[in-house]
C-alpha positions in Angstrom: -57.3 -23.5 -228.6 -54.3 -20.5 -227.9 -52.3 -22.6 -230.4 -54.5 -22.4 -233.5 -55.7 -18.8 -232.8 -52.0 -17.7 -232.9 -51.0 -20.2 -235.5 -53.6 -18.5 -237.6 -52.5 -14.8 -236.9 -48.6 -15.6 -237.0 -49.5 -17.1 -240.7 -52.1 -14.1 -241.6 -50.1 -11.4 -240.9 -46.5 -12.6 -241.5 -46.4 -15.9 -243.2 -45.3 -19.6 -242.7 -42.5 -18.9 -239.7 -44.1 -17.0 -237.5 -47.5 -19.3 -237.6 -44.8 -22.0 -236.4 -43.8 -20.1 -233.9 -47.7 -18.6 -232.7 -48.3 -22.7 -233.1 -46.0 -23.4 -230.7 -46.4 -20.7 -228.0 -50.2 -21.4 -228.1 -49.5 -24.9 -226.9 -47.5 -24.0 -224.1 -50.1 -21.9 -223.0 -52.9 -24.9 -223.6 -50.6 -27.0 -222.3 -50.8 -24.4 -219.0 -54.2 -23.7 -219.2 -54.7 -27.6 -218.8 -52.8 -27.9 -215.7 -54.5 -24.9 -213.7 -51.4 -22.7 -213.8 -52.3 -19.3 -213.2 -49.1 -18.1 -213.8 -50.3 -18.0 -217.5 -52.7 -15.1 -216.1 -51.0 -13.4 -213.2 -54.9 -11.1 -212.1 -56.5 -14.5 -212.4 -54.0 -16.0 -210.3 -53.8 -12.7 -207.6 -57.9 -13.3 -207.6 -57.9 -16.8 -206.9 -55.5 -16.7 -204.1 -57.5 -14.0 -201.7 -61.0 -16.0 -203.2 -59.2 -18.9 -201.8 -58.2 -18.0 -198.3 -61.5 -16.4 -198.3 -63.8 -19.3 -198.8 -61.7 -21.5 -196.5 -61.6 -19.6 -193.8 -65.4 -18.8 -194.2 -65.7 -22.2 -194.0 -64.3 -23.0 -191.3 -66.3 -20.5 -189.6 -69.4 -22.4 -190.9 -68.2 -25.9 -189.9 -67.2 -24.9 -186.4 -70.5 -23.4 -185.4 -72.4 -26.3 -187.4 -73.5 -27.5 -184.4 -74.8 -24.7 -182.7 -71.6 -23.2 -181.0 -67.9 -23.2 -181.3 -65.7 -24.7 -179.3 -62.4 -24.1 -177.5 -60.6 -26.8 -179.1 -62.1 -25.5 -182.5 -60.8 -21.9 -181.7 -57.4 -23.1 -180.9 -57.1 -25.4 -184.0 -57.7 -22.2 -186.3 -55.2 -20.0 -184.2 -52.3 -23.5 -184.6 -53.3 -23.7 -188.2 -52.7 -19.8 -188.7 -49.5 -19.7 -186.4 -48.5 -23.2 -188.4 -49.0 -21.5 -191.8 -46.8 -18.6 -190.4 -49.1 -16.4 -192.2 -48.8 -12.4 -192.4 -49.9 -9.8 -190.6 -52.0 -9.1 -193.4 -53.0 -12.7 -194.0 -54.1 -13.3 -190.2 -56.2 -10.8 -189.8 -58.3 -11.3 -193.2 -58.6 -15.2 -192.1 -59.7 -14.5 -188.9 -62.5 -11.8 -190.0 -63.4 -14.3 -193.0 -63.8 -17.0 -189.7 -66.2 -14.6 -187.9 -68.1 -14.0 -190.6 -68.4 -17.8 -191.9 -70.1 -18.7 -188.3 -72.6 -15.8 -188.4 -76.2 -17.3 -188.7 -76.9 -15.5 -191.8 -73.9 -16.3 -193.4 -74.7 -17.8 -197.0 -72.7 -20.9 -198.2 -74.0 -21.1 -201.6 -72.8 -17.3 -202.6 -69.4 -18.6 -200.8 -69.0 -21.6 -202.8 -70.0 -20.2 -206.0 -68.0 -17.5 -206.0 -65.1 -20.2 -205.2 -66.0 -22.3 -207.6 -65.8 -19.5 -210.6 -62.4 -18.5 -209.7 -60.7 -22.0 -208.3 -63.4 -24.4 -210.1 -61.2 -25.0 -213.2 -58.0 -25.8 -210.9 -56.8 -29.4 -210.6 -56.0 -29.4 -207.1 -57.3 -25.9 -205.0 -60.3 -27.6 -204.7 -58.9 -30.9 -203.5 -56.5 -29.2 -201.0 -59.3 -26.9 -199.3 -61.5 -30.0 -199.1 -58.2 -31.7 -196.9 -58.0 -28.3 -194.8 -62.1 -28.5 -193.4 -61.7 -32.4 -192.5 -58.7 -31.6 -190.8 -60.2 -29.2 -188.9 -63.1 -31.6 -188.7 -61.0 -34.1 -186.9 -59.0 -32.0 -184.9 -60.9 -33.2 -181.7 -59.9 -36.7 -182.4 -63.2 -37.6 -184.6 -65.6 -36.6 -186.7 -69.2 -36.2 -185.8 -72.2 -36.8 -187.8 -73.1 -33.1 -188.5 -69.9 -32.1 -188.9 -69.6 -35.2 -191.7 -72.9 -34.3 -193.7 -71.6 -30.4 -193.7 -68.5 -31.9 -195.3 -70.3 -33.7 -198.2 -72.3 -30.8 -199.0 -69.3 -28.9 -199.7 -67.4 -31.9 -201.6 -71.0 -32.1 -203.8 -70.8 -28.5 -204.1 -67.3 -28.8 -205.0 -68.0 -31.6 -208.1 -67.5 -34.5 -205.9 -69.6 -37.7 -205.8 -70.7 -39.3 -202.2 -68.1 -42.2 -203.1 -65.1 -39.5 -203.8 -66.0 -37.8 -200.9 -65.8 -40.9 -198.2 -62.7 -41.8 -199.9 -61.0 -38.4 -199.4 -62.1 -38.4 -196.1 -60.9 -42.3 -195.5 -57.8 -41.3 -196.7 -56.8 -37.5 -195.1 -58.3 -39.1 -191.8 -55.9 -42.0 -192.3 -52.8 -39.7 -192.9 -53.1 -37.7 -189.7 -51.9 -41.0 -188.3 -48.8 -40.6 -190.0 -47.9 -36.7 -188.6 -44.9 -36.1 -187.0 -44.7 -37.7 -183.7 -47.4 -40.2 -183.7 -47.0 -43.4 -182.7 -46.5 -46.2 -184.6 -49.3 -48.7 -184.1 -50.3 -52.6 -184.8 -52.9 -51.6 -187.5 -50.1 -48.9 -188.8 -49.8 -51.2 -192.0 -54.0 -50.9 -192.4 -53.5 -47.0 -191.9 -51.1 -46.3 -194.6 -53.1 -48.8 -197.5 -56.1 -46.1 -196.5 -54.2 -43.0 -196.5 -52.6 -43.6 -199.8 -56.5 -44.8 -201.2 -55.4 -48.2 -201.4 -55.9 -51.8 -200.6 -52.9 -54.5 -199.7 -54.0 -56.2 -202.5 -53.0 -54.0 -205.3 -49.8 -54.0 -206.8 -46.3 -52.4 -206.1 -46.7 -50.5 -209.2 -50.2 -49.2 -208.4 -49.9 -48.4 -204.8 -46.5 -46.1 -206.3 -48.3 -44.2 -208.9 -51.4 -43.9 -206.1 -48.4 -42.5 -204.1 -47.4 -40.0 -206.7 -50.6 -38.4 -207.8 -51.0 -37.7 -203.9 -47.4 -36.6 -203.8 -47.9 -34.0 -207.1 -51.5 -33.0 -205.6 -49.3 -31.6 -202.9 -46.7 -30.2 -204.6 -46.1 -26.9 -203.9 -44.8 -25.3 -207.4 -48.1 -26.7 -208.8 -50.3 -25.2 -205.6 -48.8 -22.3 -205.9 -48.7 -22.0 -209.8 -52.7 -22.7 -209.0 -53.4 -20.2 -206.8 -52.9 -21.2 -203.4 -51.4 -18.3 -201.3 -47.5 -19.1 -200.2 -48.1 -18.6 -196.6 -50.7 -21.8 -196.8 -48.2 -24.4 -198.5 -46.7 -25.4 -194.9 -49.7 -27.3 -194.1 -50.1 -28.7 -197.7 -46.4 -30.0 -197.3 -46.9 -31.5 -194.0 -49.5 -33.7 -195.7 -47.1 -34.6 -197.8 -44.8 -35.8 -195.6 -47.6 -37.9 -193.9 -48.0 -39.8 -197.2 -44.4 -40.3 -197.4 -44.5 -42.0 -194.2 -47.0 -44.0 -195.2 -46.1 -45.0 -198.3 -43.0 -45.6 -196.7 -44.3 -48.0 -194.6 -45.9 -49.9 -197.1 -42.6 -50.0 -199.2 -41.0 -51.1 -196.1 -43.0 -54.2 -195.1 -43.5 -55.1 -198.7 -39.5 -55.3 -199.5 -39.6 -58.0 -196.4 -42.3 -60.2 -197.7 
C-alpha cells in the first residue's frame, strides 16, 4: 500500500525518479508492516510493549486464582519468572501490580484481551509467545489441570486460535519443558522432541527442519523485539529456544544413526 501512495506523490510532485524511489521505500515499509516490525512506528511499538507486559501479567493473575485461590507454588513461579527475566525496577513493580489486579474477582478479561488484541493483534508472533508464557506458568506444578486448561483455550480463542491450534501449542510448549536445562534425558525422550517441535517420526528430515525453524524464528529475539516485546522478557523467550534446539537436536541425532 506505502509503496504506491509514495510512488504516486514522488511522481506527482517531482517526476519519474523520485516515484522510483517513493516506490521503493514504500515496499520496505510494506515489506515491514507485513512482518509486525514496530520499528517502522517507534509510539506503536513503545505502546505495544507496556500493553504487552500488561496483559500477561494480568493474566497470570487471572489463571492463578482460576480456581478459587493462589497458590505458593504459583507465587513463586511469578517471582522466578520475574527474577529469570532480570526485569527492572520499574518493570517488577508494574508486573507485580498488573498480577494483583488480574486475580481480583472483578477483574474483566474481555477489556484485557481486547485492548491486547488492538495493539499486538496484527503481530506475527506476541501473541504466540504470551500464549507460551500462561501454559508455562500453567505447568509449573508439574501438570495442567482441567480449569486451568479450559481458561487457556478461552484466551487462545480470544487470541484467533482454533481448539486444534490451541492443543497443539499446548502439546508442543508442554513437550519442550522436557528439554530445559538440566532435565533428564528419558526413554520416551525421542517421543518428547517429535511433540515439542509439532511433529510426527514419520515426517521427513526436510519437514521436521523447516518445523524446526519457524519455531526457531518465532523465538528470535531481533524479530520479538522489532514486534514489541519488552527486552527484559526475551530471556525466557530464548530459553525456549534452546529447548527446541535440544530437541531438534535429538531428533537429528538419532535420525543420522538410522
Amino acid at each position: 500500500m506505502f509503496k504506491y501512495i509514495l510512488g504516486f506523490a514522488g511522481f506527482y510532485f517531482s517526476g519519474f525518479l523520485l516515484a522510483i524511489l517513493g516506490y521503493f521505500v514504500g515496499g520496505v515499509i510494506d515489506r515491514a508492516q507485513s512482518l509486525g516490525l514496530g520499528a517502522v512506528n517507534p509510539l506503536a511499538n513503545g505502546q505495544r510493549k507496556l500493553v504487552f507486559l500488561e496483559t500477561t501479567f494480568m493474566l497470570m493473575g487471572k489463571l492463578a486464582k482460576v480456581d478459587g485461590h493462589i497458590s505458593k507454588d504459583e507465587i513463586n513461579h511469578v517471582e522466578d519468572f520475574i527474577q529469570k527475566m532480570g526485569m527492572s525496577p520499574e518493570h517488577r513493580q508494574q508486573a507485580i501490580n498488573q498480577f494483583k489486579l488480574g486475580s481480583t474477582a472483578d477483574f474483566n478479561i474481555d477489556t484485557a484481551l481486547n485492548d491486547f488484541m488492538a495493539h499486538c493483534g496484527q503481530t506475527l508472533h506476541l501473541k504466540q509467545v504470551m500464549l507460551m508464557y500462561l501454559i508455562v506458568m500453567a505447568a509449573a506444578d508439574g501438570r495442567v489441570d482441567s480449569q486451568e486448561e479450559a481458561f487457556l483455550k478461552l484466551v487462545a480463542n480470544r487470541l484467533g486460535y482454533s481448539d486444534i491450534q490451541f492443543q497443539q501449542m499446548l502439546d508442543m510448549v508442554l513437550n519442550q519443558s522436557h528439554f530445559s536445562q538440566g532435565s533428564p534425558v528419558s526413554a520416551s525422550s525421542l517421543d518428547d522432541a517429535y511433540k515439542a517441535l509439532g511433529v510426527t517420526s514419520d515426517q521427513s528430515d526436510q519437514e521436521i527442519k523447516r518445523a524446526y525453524r519457524k519455531l526457531m524464528s518465532q523465538y528470535h529475539p531481533d524479530k520479538l523485539i522489532g514486534q514489541g516485546l519488552p527486552e527484559d522478557m526475551i530471556k525466557v523467550a530464548t530459553e525456549q529456544a534452546k529447548e527446541i534446539q535440544v530437541a531438534y537436536d535429538l531428533i537429528k541425532k538419532q535420525r543420522e544413526k538410522n
